[in-house]
Each structure stands twice: as structure tokens, then as C-alpha cells.
Backbone as a ProteinNet text record, in pm:
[ID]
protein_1_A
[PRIMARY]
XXXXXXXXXXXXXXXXXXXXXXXXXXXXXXXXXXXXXXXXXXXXXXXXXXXXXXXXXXXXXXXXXXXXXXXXXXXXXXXXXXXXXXXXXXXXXXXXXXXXXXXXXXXXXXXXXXXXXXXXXXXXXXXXXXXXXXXXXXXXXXXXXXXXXXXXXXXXXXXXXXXXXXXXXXXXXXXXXXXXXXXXXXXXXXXXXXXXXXXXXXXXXXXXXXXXXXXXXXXXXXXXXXXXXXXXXXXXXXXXXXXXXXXXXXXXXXXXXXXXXXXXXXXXXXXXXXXXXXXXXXXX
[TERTIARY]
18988.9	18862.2	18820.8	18681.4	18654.5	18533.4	18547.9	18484.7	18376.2	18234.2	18172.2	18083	18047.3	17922.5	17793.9	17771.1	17641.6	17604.7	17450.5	17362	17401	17408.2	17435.3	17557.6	17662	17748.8	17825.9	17716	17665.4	17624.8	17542.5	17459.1	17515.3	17605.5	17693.3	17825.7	17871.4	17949	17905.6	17788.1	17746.6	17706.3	17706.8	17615.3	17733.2	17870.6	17954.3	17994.6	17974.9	17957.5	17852.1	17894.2	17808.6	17706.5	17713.2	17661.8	17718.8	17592.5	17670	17656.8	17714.2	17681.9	17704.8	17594.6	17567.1	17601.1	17715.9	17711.2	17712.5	17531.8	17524	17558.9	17649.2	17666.9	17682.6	17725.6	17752	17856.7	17959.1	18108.3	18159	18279.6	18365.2	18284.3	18410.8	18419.8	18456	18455.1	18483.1	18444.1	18517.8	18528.8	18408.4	18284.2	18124.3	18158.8	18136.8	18178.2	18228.1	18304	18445.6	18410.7	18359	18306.4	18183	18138.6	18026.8	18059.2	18133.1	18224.9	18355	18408.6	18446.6	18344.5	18264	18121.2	18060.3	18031.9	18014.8	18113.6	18204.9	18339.3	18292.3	18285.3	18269.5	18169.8	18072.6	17941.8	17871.1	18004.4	17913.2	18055.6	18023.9	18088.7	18159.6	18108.6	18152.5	18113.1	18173.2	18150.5	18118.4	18021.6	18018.2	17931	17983.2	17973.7	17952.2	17823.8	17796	17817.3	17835	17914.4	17812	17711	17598	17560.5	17597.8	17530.6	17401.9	17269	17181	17105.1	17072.3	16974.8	16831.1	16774.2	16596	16617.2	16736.5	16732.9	16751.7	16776.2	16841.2	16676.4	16646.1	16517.6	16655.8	16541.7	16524.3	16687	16708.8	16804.8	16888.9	16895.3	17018.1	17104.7	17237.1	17339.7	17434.7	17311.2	17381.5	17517.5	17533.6	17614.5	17755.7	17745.3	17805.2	17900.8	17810	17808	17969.2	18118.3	18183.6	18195.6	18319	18305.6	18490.7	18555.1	18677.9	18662.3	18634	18601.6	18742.5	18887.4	18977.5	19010.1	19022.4	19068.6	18961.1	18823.1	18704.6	18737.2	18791.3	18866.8	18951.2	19075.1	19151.5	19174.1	19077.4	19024.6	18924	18841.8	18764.5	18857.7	18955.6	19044.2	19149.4	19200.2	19297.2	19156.3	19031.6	18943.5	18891.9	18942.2	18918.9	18793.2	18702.6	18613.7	18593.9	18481.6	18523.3	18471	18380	18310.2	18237.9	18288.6	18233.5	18136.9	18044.5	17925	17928.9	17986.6	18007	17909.8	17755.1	17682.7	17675	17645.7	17605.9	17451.1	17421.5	17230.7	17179.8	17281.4	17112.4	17178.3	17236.3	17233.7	17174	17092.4	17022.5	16909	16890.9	16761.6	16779.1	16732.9	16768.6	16637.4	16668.6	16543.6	16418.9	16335.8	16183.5	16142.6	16268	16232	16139.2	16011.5	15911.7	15833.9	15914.2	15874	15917.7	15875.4	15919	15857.8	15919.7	15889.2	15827.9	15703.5	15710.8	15674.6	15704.8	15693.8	15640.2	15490	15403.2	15427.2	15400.5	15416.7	15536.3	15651.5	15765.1	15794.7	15768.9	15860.9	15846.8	15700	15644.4	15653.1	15750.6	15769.6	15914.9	15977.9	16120.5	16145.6	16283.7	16356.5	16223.6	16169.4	16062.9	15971.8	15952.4	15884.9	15971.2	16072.1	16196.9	16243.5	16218.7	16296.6	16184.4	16094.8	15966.3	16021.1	16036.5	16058.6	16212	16272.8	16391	16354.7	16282.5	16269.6	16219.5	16147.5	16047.2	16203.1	16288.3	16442.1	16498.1	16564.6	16581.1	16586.9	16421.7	16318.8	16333.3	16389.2	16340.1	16488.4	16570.1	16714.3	16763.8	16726.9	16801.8	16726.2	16597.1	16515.8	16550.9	16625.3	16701	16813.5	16938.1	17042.5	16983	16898.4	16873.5	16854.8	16752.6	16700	16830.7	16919	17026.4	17119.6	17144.5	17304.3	17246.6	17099.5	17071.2	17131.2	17113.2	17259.4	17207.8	17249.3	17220.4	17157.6	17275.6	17250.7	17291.6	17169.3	17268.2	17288	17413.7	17454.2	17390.5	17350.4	17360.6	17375.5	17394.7	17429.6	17334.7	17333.3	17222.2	17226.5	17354.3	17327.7	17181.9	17144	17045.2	16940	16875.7	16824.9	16669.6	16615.7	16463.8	16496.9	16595	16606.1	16598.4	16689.7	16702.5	16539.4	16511.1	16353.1	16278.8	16267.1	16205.6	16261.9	16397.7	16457.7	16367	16393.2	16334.8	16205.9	16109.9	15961.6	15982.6	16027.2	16037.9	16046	16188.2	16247	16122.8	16097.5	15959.2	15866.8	15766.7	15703.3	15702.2	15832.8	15844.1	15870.5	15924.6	15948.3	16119.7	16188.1	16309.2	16389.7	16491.8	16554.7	16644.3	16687.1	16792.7	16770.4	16827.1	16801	16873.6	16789.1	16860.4	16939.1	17061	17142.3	17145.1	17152.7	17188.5	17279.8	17385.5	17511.4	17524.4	17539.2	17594.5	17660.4	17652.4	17696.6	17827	17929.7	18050.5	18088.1	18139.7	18192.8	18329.7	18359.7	18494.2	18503.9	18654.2	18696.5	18568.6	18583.6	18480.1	18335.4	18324.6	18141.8	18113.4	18135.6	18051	18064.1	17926.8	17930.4	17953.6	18010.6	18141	17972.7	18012.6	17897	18020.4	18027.7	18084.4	18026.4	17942.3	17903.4	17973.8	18026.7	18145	18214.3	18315.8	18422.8	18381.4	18231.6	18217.8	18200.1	18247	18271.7	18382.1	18388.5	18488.2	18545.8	18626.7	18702.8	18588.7	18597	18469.9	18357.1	18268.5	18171.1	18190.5	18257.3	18316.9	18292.5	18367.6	18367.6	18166.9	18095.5	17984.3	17900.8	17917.6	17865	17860.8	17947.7	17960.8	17805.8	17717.4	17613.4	17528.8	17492.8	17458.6	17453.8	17621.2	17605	17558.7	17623.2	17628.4	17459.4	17395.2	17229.7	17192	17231.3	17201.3	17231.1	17307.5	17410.9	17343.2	17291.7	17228.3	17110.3	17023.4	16900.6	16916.8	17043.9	17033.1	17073.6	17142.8	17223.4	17019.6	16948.5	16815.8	16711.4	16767.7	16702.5	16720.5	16867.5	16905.7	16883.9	16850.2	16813.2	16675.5	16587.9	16448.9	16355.1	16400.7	16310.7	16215.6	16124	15992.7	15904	15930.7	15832.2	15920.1	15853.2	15910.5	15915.8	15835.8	15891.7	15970	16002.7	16119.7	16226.7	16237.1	16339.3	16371	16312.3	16328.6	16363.2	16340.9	16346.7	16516.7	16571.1	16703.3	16776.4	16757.6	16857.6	16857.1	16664.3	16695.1	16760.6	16772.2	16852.2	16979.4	17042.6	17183	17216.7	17132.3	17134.2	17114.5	17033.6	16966.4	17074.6	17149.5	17290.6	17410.2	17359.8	17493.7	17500.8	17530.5	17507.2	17575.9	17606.3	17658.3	17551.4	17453.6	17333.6	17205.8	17106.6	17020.8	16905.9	16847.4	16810.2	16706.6	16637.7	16530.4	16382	16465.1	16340.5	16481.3	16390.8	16481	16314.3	16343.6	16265.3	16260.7	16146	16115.1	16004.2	16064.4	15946.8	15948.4	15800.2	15826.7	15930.6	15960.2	16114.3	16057.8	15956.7	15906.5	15840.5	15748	15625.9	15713.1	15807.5	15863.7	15798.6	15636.3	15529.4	15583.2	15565.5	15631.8	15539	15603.4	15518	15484.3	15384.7	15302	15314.9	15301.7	15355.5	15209.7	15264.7	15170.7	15146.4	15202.6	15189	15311.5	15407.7	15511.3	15594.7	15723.5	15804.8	15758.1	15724.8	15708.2	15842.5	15876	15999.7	16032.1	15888.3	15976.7	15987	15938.5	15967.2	16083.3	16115.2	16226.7	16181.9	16271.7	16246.4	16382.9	16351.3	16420.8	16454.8	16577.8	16569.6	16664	16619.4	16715.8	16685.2	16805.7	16760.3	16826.9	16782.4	16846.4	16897.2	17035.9	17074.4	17144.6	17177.8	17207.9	17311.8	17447.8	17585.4	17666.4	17666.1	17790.4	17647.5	17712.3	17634.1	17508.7	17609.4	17510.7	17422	17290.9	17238.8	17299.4	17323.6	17336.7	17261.3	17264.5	17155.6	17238.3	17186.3	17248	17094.4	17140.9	17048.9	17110	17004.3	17004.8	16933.2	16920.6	16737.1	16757.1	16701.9	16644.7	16607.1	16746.8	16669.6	16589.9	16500.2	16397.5	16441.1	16378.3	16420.9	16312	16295	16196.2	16150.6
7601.5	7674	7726.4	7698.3	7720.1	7894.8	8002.3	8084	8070.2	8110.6	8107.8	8208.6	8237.7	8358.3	8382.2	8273.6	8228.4	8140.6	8154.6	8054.3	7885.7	7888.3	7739.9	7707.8	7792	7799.4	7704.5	7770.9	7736.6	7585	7571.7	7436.8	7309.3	7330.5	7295.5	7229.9	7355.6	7337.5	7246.7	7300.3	7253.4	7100.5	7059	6889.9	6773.4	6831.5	6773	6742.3	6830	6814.8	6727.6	6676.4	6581.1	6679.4	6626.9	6788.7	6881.1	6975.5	7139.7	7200.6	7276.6	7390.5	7537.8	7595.4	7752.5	7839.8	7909	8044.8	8170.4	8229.5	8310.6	8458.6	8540.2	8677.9	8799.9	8927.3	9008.1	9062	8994.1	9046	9124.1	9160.6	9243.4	9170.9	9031.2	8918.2	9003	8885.2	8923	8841.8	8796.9	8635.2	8584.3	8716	8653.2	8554.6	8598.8	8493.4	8334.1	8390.2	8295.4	8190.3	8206.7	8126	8048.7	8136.3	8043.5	7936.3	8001.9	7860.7	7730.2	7819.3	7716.7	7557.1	7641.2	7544.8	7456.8	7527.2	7449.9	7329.2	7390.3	7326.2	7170.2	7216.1	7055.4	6971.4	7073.6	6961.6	6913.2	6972.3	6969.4	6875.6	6812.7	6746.9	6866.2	6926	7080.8	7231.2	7316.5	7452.9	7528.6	7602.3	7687.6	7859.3	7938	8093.5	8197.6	8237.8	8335.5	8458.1	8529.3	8697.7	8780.5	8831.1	8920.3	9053.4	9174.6	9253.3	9322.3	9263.1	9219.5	9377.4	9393.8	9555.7	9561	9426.2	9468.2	9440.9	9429.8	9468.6	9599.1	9667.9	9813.3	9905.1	10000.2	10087.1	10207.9	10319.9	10401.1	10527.2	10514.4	10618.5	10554.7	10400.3	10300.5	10318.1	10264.5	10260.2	10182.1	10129.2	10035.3	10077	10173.5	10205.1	10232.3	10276.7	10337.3	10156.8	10046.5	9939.3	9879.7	9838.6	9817.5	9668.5	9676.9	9591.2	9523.7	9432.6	9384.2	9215.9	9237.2	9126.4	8989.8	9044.3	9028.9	8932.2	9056.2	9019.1	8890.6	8912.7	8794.1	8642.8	8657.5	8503.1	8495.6	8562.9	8511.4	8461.4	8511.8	8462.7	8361.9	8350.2	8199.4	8105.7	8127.2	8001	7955.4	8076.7	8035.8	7949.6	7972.9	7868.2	7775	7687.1	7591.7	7568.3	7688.1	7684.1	7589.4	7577.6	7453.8	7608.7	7607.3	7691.1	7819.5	7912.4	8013.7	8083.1	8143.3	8209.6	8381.5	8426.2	8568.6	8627.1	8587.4	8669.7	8808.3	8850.9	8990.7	9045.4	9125.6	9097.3	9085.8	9065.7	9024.8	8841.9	8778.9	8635.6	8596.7	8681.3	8651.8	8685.9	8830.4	8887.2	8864	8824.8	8809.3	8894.3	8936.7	9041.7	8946	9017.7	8974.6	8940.1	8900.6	8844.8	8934.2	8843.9	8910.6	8835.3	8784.6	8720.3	8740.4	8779.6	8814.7	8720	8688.8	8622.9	8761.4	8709.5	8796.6	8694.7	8703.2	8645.1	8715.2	8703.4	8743.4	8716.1	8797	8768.5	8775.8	8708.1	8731.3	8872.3	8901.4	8991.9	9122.5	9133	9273.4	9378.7	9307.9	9456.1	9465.1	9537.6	9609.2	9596.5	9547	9574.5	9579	9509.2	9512.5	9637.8	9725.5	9850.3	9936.3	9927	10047.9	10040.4	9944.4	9895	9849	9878.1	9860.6	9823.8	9677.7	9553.7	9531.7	9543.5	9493.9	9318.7	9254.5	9115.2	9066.1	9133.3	9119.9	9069.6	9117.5	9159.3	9025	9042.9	8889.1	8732.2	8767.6	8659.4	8611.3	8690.5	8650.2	8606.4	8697.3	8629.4	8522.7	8473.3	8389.4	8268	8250.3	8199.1	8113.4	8200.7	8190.4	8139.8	8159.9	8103.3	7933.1	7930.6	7790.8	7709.3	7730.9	7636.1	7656.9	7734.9	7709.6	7626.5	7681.4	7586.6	7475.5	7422.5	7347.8	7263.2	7358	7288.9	7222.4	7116.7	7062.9	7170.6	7196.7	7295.8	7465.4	7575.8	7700.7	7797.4	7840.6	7903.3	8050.7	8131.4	8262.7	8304.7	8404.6	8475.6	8540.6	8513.6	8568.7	8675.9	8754.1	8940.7	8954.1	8894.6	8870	8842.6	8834.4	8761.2	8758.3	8857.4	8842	8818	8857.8	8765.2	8599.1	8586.1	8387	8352.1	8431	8370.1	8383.8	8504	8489.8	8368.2	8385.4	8255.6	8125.7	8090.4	7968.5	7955.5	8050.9	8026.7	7996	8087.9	8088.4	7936	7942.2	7771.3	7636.5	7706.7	7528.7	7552.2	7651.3	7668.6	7647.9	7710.1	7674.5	7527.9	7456.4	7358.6	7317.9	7394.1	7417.3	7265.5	7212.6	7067.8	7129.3	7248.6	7319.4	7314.2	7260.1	7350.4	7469.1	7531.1	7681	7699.4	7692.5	7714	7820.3	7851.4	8013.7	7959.1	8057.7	8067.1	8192.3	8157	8258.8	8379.8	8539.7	8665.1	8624.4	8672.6	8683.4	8809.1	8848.7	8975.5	9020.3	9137.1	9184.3	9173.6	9185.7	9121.6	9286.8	9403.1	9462.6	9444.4	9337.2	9322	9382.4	9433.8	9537.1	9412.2	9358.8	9288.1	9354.5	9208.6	9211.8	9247.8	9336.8	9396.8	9450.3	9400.8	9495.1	9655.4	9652.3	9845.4	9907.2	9837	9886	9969.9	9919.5	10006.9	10114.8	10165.8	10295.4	10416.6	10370.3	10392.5	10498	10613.1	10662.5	10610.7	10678.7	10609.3	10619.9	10745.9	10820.4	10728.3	10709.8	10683	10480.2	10432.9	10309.6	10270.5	10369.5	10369	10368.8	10448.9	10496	10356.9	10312.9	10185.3	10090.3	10080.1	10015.1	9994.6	10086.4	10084.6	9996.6	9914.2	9864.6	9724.3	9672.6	9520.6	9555	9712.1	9723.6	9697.4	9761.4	9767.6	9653.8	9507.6	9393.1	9300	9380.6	9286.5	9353.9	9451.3	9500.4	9426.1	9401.7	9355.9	9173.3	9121.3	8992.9	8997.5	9070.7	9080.4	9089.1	9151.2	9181.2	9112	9015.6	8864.3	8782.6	8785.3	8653	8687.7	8847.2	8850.5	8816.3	8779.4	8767.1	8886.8	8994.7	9050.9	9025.9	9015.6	8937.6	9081.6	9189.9	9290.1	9327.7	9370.7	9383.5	9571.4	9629.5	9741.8	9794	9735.5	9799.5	9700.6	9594.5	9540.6	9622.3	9680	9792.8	9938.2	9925.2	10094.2	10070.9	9937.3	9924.9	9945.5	9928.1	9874.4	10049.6	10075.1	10216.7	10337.1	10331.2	10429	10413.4	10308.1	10294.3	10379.4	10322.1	10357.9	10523.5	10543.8	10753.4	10823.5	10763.3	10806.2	10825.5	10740.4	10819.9	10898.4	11031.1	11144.1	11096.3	11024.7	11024.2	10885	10808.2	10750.4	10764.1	10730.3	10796.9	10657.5	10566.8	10461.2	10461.8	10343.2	10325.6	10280.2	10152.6	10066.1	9977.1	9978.9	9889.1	9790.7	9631.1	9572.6	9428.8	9403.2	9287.7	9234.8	9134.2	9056.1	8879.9	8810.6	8673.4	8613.9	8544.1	8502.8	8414.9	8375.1	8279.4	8414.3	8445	8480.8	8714	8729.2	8881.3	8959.4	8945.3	9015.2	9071.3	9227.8	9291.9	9231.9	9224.9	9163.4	9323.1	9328.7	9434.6	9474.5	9583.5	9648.2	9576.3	9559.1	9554.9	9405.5	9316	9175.1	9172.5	8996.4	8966.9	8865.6	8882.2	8803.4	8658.4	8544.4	8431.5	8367.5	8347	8288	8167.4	8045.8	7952.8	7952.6	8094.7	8080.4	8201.2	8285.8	8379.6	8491.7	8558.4	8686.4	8687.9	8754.6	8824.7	8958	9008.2	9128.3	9195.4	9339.4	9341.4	9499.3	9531.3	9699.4	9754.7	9833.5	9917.8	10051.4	10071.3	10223.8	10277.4	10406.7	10480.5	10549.7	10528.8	10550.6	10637.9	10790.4	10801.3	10775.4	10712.7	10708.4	10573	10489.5	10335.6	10305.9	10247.7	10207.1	10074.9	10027.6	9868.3	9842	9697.8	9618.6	9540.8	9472.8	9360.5	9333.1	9183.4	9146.3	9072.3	8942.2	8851.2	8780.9	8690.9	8593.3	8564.2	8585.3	8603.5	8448.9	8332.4	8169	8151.3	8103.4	8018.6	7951.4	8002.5	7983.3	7855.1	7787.6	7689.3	7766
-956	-943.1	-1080.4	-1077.2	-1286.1	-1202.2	-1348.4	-1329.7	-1395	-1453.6	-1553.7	-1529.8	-1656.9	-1667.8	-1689.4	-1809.5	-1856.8	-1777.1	-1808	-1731.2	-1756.5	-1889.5	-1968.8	-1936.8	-1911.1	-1829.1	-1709.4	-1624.5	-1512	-1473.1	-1560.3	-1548.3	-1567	-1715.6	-1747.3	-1657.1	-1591.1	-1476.7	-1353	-1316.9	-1209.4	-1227.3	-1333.2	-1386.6	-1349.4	-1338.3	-1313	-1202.5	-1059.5	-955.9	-851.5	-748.8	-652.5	-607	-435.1	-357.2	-323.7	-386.7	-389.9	-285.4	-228.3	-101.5	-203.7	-175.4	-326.9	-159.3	-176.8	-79.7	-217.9	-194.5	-249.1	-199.7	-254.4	-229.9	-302.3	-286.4	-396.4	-384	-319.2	-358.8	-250.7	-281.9	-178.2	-19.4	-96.6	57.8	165.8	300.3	419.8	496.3	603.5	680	691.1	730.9	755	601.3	497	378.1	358.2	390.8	442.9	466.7	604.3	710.1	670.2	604.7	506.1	417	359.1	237.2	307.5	395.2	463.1	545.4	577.3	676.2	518	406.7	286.7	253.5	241.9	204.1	274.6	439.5	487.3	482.7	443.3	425	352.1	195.1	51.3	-25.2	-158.1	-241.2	-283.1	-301.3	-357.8	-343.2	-382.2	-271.7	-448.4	-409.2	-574.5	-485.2	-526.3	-497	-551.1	-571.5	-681.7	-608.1	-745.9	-679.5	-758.2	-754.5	-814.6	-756.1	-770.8	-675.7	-805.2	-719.5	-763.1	-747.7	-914.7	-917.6	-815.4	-846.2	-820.3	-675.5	-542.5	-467.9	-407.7	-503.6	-416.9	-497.8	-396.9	-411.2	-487.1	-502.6	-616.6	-541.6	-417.9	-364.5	-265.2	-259.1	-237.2	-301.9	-258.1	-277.9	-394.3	-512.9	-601.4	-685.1	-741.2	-800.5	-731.5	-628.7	-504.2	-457.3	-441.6	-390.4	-406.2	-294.3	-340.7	-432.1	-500	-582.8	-604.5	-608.4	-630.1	-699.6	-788	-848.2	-828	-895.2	-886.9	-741.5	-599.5	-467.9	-432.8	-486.6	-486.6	-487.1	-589.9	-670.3	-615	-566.8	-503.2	-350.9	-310.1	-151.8	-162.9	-249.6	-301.8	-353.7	-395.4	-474.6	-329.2	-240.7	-162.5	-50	-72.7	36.9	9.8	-167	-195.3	-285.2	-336.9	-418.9	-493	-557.8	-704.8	-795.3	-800.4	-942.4	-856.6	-930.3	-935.5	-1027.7	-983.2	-1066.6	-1065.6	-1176.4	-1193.8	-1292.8	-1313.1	-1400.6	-1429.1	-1518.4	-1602	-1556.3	-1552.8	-1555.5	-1640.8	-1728.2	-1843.7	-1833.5	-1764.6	-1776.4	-1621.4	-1551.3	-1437.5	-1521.7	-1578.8	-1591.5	-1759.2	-1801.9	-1960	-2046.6	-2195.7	-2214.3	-2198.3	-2130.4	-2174.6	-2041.7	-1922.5	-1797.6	-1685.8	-1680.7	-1621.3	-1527.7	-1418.8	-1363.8	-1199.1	-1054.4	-924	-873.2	-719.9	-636.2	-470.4	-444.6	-344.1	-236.7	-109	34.9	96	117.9	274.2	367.5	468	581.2	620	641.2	730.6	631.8	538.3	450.3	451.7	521.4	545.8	666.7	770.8	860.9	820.9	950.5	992.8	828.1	741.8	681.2	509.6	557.7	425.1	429.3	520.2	550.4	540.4	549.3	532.5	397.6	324.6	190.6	91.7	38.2	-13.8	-130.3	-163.1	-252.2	-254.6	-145.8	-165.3	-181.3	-70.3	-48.1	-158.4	-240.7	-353.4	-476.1	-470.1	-517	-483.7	-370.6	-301	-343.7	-261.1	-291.6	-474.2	-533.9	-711.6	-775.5	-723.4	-755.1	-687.9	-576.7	-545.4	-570.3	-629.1	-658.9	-791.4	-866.5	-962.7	-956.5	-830.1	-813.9	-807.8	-682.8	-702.3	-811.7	-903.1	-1011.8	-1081.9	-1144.3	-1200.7	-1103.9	-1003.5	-961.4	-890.2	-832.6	-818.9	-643.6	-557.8	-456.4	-388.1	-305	-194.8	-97.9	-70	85.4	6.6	88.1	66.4	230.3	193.6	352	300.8	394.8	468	577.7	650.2	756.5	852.1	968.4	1068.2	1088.6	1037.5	1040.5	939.5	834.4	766.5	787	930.3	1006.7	903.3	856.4	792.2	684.1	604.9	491.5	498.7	621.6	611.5	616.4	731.8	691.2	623.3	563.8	378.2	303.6	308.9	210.4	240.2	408.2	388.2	392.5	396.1	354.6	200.8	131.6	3.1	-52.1	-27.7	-63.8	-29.2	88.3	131.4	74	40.4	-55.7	-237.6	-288.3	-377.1	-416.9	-317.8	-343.8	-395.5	-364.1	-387.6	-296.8	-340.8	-274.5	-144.6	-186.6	-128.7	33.7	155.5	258.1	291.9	339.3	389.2	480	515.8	673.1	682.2	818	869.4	970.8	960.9	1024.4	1104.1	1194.3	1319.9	1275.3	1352.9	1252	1294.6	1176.7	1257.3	1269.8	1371.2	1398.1	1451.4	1445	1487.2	1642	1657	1840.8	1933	1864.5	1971.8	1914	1874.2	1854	1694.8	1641.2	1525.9	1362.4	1364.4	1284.5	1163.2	1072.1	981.8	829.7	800.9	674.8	564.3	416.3	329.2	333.5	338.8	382.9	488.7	568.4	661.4	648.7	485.9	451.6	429.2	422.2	380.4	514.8	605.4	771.2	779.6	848	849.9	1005.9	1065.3	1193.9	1289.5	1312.1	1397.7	1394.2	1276.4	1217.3	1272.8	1256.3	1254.8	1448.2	1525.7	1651.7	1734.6	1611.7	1687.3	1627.2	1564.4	1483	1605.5	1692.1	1840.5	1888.6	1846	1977.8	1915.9	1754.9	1759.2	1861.1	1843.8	1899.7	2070.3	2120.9	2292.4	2304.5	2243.5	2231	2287.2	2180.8	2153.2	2266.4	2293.9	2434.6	2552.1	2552.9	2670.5	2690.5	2556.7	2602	2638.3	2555.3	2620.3	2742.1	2793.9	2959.2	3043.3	2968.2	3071.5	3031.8	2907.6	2907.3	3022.9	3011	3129.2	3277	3257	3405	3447.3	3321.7	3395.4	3326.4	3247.4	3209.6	3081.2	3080.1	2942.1	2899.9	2954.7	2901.2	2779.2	2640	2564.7	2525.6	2560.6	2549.5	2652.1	2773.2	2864.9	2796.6	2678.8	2669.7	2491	2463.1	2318	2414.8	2484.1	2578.5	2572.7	2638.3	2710.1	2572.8	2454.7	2328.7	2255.7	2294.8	2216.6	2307.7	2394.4	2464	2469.8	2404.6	2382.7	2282.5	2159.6	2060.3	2057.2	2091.4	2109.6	2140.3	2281.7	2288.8	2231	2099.4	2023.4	1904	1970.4	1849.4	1661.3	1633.2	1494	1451.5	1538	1508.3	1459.8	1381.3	1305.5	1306.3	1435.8	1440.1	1318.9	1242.8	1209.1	1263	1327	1426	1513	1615	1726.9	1762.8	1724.2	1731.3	1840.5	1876	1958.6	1923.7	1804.1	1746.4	1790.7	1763.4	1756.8	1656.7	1684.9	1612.2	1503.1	1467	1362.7	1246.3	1279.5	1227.1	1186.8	1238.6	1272.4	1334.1	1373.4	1413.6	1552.2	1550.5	1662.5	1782.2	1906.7	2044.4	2090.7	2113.1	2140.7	2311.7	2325.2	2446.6	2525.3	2634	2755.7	2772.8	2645.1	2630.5	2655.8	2706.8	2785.4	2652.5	2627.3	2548.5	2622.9	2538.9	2573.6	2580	2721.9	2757.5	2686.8	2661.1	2563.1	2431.6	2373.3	2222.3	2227.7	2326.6	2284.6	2226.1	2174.1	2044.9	1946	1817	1727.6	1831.8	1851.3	1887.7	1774.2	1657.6	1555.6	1551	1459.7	1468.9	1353.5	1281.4	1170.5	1204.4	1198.9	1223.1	1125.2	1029.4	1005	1071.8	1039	1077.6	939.5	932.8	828.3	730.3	569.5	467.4	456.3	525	477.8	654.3	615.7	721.9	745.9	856.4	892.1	982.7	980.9	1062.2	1136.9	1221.8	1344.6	1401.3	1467	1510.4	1656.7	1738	1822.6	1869.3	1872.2	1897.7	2066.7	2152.8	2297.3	2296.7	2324.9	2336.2	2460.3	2383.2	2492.5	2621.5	2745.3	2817.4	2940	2974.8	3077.1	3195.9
[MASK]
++++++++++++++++++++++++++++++++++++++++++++++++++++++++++++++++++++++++++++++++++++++++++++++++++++++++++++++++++++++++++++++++++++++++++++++++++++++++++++++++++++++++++++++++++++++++++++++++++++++++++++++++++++++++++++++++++++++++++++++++++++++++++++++++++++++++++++++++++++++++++++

């Protein structure tokens, strides 16, 4: 497994390789990861993994500095999963002086996590924009805990014109449900236990999918009263949007059974907010 830092680096590295699978992340792995590079592993000539925890995503009283970090344990759980090349930039070999240039995405980018986070996607959208044209990959993996990011990504990518397709991979999560987030560790036990009501939420409203229910605010009523119930919770939005477009489905109008929903929610647990999501499949 080769490390590198620079861009030229990079390119360099990467010119030598077939098809690439790019699992882009920012470090302090964890199986959701994993599982990503492994699924690369099989469907690419080669597996390459950038580790960036990227500034122009975090707003002005986020958690960047705070953000964990094990550079070290990184590499060695990428090398024991068969990596080829790794991408460990600096910011000034993402952002180099003089770099003045963002990517922004309308439309999918502007409710739930883009209204709570005013230019994180703007952030995003511009670095990974950047991973591509440098590492150049076939395919790149992310994670459906991510759920409005993947779809920023892949507006982004078809628009720009990027070769890359975008996969999204299933969240992975722990045996009681509480998807697998590096912001986790910043969980105390307590704090860790009440984190539960995200996935119960999620699981409630698909249990009153499959039963037949299509109204969408008695199906945000069922997820936010899970959620309300638990005193060490601090919800943001508990949402029921079209699953293409994120546009919330408006009360008094009915979830369209054959397109489904996004159902996703941001809560505030302890210090870090997390998110989870679940898409409501289309049903005949």
C-alpha cells in the first residue's frame, strides 16, 4: 500500500493503476468504511482512499478542530483491507494559495441538512469535486447514512460531467440499530443508549409504511414522538420528503406509494448532532 500527499503525487500514483474505486473519507475509520472499500476492492482494478477532514465543510461553531483523528490506526486497517494507494493531503495540497473556486448544487442541496448547515454542501460539493479530477476513479463509494449528500454528489458528478459513477451503499449499523458515525465516539454511555431513538423512529415509520399508511404527517408524527420521548434528545427536523427531488411532501397531500419517501432526521445527542435516515420503497 503506497501513501502520498501531493497532488502530483497523487496523479502520479494513480496513472499507474487500471480501474479505480476512490472511497472518499475523513478518517477515524469504522466498518461503514470498511465495507465501502471492501465492495471497491471487488469491483475496481484497484481500491485508493482519501483521508481529508475537509475545512470548508464544517460552519463557523462545528466541530472541526474537535473532529477525531488517528491517522496511524487509518493505515493500518486500510493496508490489513488490501488498499493500493492512499491519499493523505494537507490543505493547502487540496486548497492551494490563490484557490478560488466552489461548487454549489441547487436544489437537492437546499433543505434538511443544507438549512441546518448553511454551506456545508457548498464544502462537499467542491472537495470532492476535486478528489475526482485528481484521482480520476472509475467508480466512487459512499454511504446512505449520507443520504442528501449521495444525492448532491450525484447531481454534481452528472452535471459536471465527471466519468465517475456514484454508488451508495447501504448504512451499516450496530447489532441494536444505531448507525455506525465516527461522531459516535464522542457519545457518553447514557448519551450512546438515547442515540437508540434515532434508528427506533425510523423503524417505526417503516413498520406504518408496510402497514398501509401514505399520510405523511401522521407518518413524521409516528418518528417524532419517538424521538420527543427521549429526554437527553434535542431533534432538528424529522423529515418526509420525495426521495429524488428532497422536497418535503406537504401535509394534507399522500406519500406516493410508487415513488416511496426519504424518511431522515437530524438529532442532537450529548455534543455532536447525528443523522440517520430510510427510503419508504415503492410499493404497487
Amino acid at each position: 500500500m503506497r501513501v502520498v500527499v501531493q497532488r502530483e503525487e497523487m496523479r502520479s500514483a494513480r496513472a499507474a493503476l487500471g480501474e479505480v474505486g476512490l472511497v472518499p473519507t475523513m478518517g477515524y475509520l469504522h466498518e461503514g468504511h470498511l465495507s465501502l472499500v471492501r465492495r471497491a476492492r471487488a469491483e475496481n482494478d484497484a481500491v485508493v482512499v482519501s483521508i481529508f477532514v475537509n475545512p470548508t465543510q464544517f460552519g463557523p461553531t462545528e466541530d472541526l478542530a474537535a473532529y477525531p483523528r488517528d491517522l496511524d490506526r487509518d493505515l493500518a486497517l486500510l493496508r490489513e483491507a488490501g488498499v493500493d494507494l492512499v491519499w493523505t493531503p494537507r490543505v493547502q495540497d487540496v486548497y492551494p494559495p490563490g484557490f478560488a473556486t466552489s461548487v454549489d448544487v441547487e436544489g437537492v442541496a437546499a433543505p434538511l441538512e443544507g438549512a441546518r448547515r448553511p454551506g456545508h454542501f457548498r464544502g462537499v460539493a467542491t472537495v470532492v469535486s476535486i478528489l475526482l479530477a485528481v484521482t480520476t476513479p472509475t467508480r466512487a463509494y459512499f454511504g446512505q447514512k449520507d443520504a442528501q449528500q449521495a444525492a448532491v454528489l450525484r447531481r454534481m458528478a452528472a452535471d459536471l460531467g465527471f466519468g465517475a459513477q456514484v454508488i451508495v451503499a447501504p448504512t451499516v449499523r450496530e447489532p441494536d440499530g444505531l448507525a455506525l458515525s465516527s461522531r459516535n465516539v464522542y457519545l457518553s454511555g447514557s448519551e450512546r443508549a438515547a442515540a437508540l431513538c434515532l434508528s427506533q423512529a425510523l423503524r417505526a415509520v417503516e413498520e406504518a409504511w408496510a402497514a398501509g399508511e401514505r399520510d405523511p404527517a401522521r407518518l413524521r408524527g409516528i418518528g417524532a414522538a419517538i424521538i420527543g420521548a427521549e429526554p437527553l434528545a434535542h431533534p432538528a427536523y424529522f423529515s418526509v420528503a420525495d426521495p429524488d427531488t428532497l422536497v418535503e411532501i406537504a401535509d394534507g397531500a399522500l406519500v406516493d406509494a410508487t415513488r416511496g419517501a426519504l424518511v431522515s432526521t437530524a438529532v442532537r445527542v450529548g455534543a455532536p448532532t447525528l443523522i440517520d435516515n430510510t427510503v419508504l420503497s415503492p410499493r404497487s
